[in-house]
C-alpha positions as CSV (number, residue, x, y, z in Angstrom):
1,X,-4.9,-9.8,12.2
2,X,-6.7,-8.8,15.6
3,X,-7.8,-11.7,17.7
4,X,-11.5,-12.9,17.1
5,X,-12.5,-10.8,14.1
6,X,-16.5,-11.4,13.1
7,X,-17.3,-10.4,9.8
8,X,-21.3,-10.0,9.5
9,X,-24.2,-8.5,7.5
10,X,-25.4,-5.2,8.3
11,X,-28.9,-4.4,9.6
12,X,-30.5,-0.5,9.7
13,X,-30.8,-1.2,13.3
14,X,-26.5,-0.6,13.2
15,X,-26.6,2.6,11.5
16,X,-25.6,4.6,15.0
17,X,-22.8,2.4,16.0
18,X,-21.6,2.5,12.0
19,X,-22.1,6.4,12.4
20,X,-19.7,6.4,15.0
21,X,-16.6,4.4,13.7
22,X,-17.5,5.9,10.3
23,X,-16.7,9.5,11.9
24,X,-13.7,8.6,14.3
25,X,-12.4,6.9,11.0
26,X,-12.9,10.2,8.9
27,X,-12.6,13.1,11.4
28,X,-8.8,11.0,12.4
29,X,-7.4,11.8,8.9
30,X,-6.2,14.7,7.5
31,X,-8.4,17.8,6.1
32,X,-9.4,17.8,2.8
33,X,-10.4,20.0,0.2
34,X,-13.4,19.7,-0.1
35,X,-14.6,17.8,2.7
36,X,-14.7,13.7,3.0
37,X,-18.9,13.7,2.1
38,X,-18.7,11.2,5.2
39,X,-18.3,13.9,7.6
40,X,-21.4,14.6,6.9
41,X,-23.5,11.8,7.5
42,X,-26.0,11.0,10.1
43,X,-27.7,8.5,11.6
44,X,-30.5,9.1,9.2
45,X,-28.2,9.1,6.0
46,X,-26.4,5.6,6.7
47,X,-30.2,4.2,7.4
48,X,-31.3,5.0,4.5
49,X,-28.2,3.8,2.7
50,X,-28.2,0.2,4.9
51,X,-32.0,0.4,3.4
52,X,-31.2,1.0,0.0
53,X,-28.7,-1.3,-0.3
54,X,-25.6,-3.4,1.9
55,X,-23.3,-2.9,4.7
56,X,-20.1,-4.9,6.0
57,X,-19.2,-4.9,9.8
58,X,-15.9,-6.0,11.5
59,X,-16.2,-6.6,14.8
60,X,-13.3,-7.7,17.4
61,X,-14.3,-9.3,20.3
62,X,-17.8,-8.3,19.8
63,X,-17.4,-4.7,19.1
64,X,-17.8,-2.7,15.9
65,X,-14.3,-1.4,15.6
66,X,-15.1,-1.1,11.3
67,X,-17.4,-0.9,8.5
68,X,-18.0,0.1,4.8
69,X,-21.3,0.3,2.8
70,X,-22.4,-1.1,-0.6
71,X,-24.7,0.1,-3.2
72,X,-25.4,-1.4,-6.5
73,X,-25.0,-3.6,-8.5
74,X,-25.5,-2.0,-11.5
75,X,-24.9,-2.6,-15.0
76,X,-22.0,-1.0,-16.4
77,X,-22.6,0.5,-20.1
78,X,-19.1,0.6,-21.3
79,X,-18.1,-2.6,-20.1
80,X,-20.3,-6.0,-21.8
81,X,-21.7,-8.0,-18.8
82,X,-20.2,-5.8,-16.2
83,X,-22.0,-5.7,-13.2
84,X,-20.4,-3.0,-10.7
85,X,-21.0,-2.8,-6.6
86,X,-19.5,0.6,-5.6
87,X,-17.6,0.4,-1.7
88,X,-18.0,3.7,0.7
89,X,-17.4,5.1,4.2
90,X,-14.6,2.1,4.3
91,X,-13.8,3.0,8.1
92,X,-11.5,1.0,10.8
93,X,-11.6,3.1,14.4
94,X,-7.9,4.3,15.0
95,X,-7.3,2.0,17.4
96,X,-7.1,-1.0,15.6
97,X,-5.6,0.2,12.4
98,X,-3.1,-2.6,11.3
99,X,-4.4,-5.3,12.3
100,X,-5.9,-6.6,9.2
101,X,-9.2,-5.5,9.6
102,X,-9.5,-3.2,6.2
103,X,-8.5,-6.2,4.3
104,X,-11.1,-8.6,6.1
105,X,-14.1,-5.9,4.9
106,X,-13.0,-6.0,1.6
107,X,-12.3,-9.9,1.5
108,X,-15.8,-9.5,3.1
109,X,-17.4,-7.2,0.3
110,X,-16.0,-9.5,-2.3
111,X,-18.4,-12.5,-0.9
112,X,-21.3,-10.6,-0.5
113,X,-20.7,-8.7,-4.0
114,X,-20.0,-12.1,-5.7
115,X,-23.3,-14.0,-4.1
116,X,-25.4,-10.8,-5.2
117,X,-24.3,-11.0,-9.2
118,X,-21.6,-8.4,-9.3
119,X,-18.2,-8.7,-11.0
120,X,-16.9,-5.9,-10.2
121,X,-16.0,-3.7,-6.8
122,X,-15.6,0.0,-7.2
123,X,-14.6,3.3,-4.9
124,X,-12.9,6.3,-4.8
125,X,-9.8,7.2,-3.7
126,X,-8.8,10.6,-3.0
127,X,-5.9,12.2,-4.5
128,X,-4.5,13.9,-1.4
129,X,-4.0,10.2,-0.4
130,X,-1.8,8.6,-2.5
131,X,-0.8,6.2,0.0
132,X,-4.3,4.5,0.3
133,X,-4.5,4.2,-3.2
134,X,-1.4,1.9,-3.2
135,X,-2.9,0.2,-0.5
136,X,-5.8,-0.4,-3.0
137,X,-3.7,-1.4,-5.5
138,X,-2.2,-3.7,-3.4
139,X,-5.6,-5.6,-2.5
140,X,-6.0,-6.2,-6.2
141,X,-7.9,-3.1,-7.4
142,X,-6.6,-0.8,-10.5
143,X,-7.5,2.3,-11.4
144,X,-10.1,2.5,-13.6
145,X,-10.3,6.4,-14.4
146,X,-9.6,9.4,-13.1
147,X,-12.2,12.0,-11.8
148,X,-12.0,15.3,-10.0
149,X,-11.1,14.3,-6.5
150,X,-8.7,11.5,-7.7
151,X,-9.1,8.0,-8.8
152,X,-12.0,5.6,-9.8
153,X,-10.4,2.3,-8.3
154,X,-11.9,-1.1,-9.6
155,X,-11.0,-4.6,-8.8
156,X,-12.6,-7.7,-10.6
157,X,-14.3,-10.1,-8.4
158,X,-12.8,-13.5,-8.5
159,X,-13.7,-16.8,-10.2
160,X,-15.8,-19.1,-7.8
161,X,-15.6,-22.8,-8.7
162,X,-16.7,-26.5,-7.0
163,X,-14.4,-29.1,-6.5
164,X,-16.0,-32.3,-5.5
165,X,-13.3,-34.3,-3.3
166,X,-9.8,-34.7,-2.8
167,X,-8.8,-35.8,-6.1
168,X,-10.4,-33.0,-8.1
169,X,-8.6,-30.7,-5.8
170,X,-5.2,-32.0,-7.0
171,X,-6.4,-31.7,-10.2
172,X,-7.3,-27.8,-10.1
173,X,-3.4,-28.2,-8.2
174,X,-1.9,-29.9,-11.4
175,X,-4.0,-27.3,-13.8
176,X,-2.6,-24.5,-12.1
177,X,0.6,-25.4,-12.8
178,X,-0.4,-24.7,-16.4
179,X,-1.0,-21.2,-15.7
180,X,1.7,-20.4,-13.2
181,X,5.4,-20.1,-13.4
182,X,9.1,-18.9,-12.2
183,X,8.5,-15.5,-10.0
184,X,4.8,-16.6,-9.6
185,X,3.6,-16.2,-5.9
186,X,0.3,-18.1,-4.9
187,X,-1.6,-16.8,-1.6
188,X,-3.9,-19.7,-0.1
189,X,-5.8,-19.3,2.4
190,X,-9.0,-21.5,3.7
191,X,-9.8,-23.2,7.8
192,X,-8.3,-25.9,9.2
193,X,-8.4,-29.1,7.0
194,X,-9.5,-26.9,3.9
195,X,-7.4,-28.6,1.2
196,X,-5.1,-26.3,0.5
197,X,-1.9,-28.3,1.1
198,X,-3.8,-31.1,-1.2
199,X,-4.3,-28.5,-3.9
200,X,-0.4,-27.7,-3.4
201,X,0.3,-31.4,-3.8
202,X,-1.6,-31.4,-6.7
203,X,0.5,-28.5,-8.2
204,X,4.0,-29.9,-7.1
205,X,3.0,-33.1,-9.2
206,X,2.1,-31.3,-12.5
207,X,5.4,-29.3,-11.7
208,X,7.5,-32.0,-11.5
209,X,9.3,-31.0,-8.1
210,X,11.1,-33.2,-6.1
211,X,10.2,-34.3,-2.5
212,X,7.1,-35.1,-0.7
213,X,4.7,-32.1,-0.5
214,X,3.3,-31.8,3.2
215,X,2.2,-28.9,5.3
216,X,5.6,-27.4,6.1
217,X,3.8,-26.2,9.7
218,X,7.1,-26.7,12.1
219,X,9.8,-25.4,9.1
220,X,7.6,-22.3,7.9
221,X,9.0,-23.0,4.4
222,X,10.4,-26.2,2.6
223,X,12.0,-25.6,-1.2
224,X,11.2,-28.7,-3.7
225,X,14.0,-28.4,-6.9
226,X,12.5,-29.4,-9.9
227,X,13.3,-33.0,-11.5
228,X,13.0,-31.3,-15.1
229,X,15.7,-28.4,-16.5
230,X,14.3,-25.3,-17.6
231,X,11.4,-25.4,-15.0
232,X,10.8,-24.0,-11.9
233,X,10.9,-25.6,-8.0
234,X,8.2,-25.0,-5.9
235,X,8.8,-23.3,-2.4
236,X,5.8,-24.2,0.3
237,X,5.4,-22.0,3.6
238,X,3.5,-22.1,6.1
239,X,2.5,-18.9,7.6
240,X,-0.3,-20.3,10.1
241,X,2.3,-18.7,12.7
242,X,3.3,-15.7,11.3
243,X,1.4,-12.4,12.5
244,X,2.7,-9.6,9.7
245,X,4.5,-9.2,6.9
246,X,7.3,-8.1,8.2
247,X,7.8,-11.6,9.8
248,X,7.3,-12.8,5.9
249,X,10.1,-11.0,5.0
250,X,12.6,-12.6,7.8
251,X,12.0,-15.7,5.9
252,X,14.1,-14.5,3.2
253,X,11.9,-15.3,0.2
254,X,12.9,-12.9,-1.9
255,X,16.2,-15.2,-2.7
256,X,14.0,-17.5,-4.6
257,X,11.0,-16.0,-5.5
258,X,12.5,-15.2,-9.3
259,X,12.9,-19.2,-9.9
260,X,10.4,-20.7,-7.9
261,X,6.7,-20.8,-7.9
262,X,6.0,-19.9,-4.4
263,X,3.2,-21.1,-2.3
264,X,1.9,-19.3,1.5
265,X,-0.6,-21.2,3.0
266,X,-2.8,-19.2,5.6
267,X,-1.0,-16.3,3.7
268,X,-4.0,-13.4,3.6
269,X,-3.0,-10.5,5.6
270,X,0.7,-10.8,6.0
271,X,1.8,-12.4,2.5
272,X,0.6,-9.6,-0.1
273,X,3.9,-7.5,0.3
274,X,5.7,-10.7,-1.2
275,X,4.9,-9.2,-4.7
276,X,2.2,-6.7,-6.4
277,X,1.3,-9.3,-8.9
278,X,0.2,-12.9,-7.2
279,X,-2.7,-15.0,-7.5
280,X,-4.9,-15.7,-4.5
281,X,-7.2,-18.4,-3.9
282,X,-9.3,-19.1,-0.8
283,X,-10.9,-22.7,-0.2
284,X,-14.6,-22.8,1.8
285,X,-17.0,-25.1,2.5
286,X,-20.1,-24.5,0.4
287,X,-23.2,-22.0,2.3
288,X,-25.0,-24.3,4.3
289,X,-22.6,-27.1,4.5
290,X,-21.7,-28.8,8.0
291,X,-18.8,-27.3,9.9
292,X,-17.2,-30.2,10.6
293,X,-13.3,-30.4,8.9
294,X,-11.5,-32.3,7.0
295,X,-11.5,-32.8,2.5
296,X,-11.0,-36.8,2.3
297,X,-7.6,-36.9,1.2
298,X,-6.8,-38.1,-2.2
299,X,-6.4,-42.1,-2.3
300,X,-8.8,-42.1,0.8
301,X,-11.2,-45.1,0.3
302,X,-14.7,-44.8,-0.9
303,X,-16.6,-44.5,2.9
304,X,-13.8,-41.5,3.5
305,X,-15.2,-39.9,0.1
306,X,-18.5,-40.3,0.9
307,X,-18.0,-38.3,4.0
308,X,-18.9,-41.2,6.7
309,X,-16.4,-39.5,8.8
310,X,-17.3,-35.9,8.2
311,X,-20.6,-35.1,6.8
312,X,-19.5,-32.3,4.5
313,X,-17.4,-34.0,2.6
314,X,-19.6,-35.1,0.2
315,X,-20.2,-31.4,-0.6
316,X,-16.7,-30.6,-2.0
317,X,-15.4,-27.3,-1.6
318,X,-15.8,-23.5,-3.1
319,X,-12.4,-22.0,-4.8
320,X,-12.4,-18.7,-5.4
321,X,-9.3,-17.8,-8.0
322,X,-8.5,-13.7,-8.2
323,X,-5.0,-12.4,-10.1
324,X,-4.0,-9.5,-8.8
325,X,-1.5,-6.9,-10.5
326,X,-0.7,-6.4,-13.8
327,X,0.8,-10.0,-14.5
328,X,-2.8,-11.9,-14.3
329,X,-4.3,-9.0,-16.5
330,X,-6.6,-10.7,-19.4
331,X,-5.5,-14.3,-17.8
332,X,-8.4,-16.6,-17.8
333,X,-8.9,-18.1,-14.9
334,X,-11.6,-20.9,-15.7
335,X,-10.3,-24.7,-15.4
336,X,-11.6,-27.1,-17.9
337,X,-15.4,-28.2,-16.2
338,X,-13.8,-32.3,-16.8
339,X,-11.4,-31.6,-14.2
340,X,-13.4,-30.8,-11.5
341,X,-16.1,-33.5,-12.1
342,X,-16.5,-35.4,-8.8
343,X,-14.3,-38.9,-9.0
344,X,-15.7,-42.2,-9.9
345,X,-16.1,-44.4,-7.0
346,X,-17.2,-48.3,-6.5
347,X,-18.3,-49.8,-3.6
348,X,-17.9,-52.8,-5.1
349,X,-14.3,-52.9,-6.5
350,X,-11.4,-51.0,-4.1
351,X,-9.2,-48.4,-5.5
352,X,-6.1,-48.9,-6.4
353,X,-2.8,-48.8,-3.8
354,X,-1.4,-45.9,-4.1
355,X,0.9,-44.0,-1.6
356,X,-1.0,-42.1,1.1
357,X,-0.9,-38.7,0.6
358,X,-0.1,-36.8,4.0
359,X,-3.4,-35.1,6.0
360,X,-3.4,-31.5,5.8
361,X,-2.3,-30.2,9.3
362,X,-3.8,-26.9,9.0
């Protein structure tokens, strides 16, 4: 992804600079029949469309190099308790094409979608461009119907769920391991000290997987063999280093992905070409929480929990859980509401000894 990306809320005040990538987006692609409606726009028309409802900007080293709008949500009638955002004028200037930005506006949508009510993201793709719908599909959306000028695209937003501390974390870990298995590929992503490689130990636990599970930071990938016949080993990477997929690929994970659950940490943006069908999940701090790093680790005594040494710990963490591709189609992905209760502590009596579980370097 381009260095120093910004995601950040639209404001009408934005609508000439949107105008602009918006039309350098459209006008650089090829003619169509009839005209992309977005070649049409003015200043005027994206106003009243920032107005009427939500825009996305991406900017890199503080300039808008993309955008996309957002209307809705609104109720779909076919679908029970479907609530539908619909995505236009999804634009990246020439320039800077490649470099991950399309995917951060969408990732970025999805928030902003999910925090106003919808369950649903919907656009159109044009038929003359079959290759950006499989880019679609790619970034979880499936087509939903077909129209005149091609496809209704629509992508379910993902389950958003609280865990408390450190422990509950490697329990969502050791339930996922209920829901996963051989050829499986997970996608984590989530800031520095996130919990992502304590939700991974949680998961190599319930898998039964030999070998301490640590971030694999200066091996990029570290395969656990499973202690139990008939089940699967776990493979961990890294891919905090890693600037496209194509550097994925030198890893050679394709050798093990059919009997291994695999695991890519920091794996947005250069691990979805791995396979169609894989589950992503991205760890956050709750809105409004401090910035400060760092999920106590599990084991970690009760001042740790209680977030002495980082103030936000005592809020938990937000995971968001989305299958994408036709393999998570109709899977539920709600853990059991006991799992992520927060864990009992004392002040009084100390926990257990128990072997310290490594600090998530990333």
């Amino acid at each position: 992804m381009a260095d120093d990306v910004q995601l950040r809320l639209a404001e009408v005040d934005d609508a000439p600079a949107m105008l602009a990538v918006i039309q350098q987006a459209f006008s650089a692609r090829p003619p169509v029949d009839p005209p992309a409606a977005a070649l049409s726009d003015t200043v005027d028309s994206v106003a009243t469309q920032l107005a009427r409802g939500y825009g996305v900007i991406a900017e890199v080293d503080g300039v808008l190099s993309g955008c996309l709008l957002l209307s809705g949500p609104d109720d779909d009638p076919a679908v029970h308790g479907a609530r539908v955002m619909g995505v236009h004028r999804v634009s990246v200037l020439p320039g800077v094409r490649g470099n991950g930005l399309a995917s951060a506006l969408v990732h970025g949508a999805a928030d902003l979608a999910l925090d106003l009510g919808a369950t649903h993201l919907e656009l159109l793709s044009r038929r003359e461009f079959p290759q950006t719908r499989d880019w679609w599909l790619l970034h979880g959306f499936v087509q939903h119907c077909e129209v005149e000028l091609g496809w209704m695209l629509r992508a379910a937003l993902p389950t958003c769920v609280h865990v408390p501390d450190a422990e509950a974390m490697q329990r969502l870990g050791g339930w996922l391991a209920t829901v996963l298995g051989a050829g499986d590929v997970l996608v984590l992503d989530g800031e520095l000290g996130a919990g992502k490689t304590t939700l991974t130990q949680g998961l190599g636990a319930a898998m039964g997987v030999s070998g301490p599970i640590i971030s694999p930071t200066f091996v990029l990938s570290r395969i656990h063999p499973p202690t139990r016949p008939g089940t699967p080993g776990l493979v961990h990477v890294d891919a905090y280093r890693l600037a496209s997929a194509a550097e994925v690929e030198d890893l050679d994970l394709e050798d093990s992905l059919a009997d291994h659950v695999t695991v890519v940490e920091w794996g947005r943006g250069v691990a979805e070409t791995l396979s169609p069908d894989r589950l992503e999940i991205e760890i956050r701090r709750p809105l409004g929480s401090d910035p400060t790093p760092g999920l106590p680790e599990a084991g970690a005594g009760p001042e740790a929990a209680a977030g002495s040494e980082h103030p936000d710990n005592a809020e938990g963490r937000d995971v968001l859980l989305m299958g994408v591709g036709q393999r998570w189609t109709g899977v539920t992905l709600d853990p059991p509401a006991e799992l992520l209760r927060p864990t009992p502590r004392s002040a009084t009596e100390p926990m257990d000894d128990a072997p310290a579980t490594p600090e998530e370097s990333r």
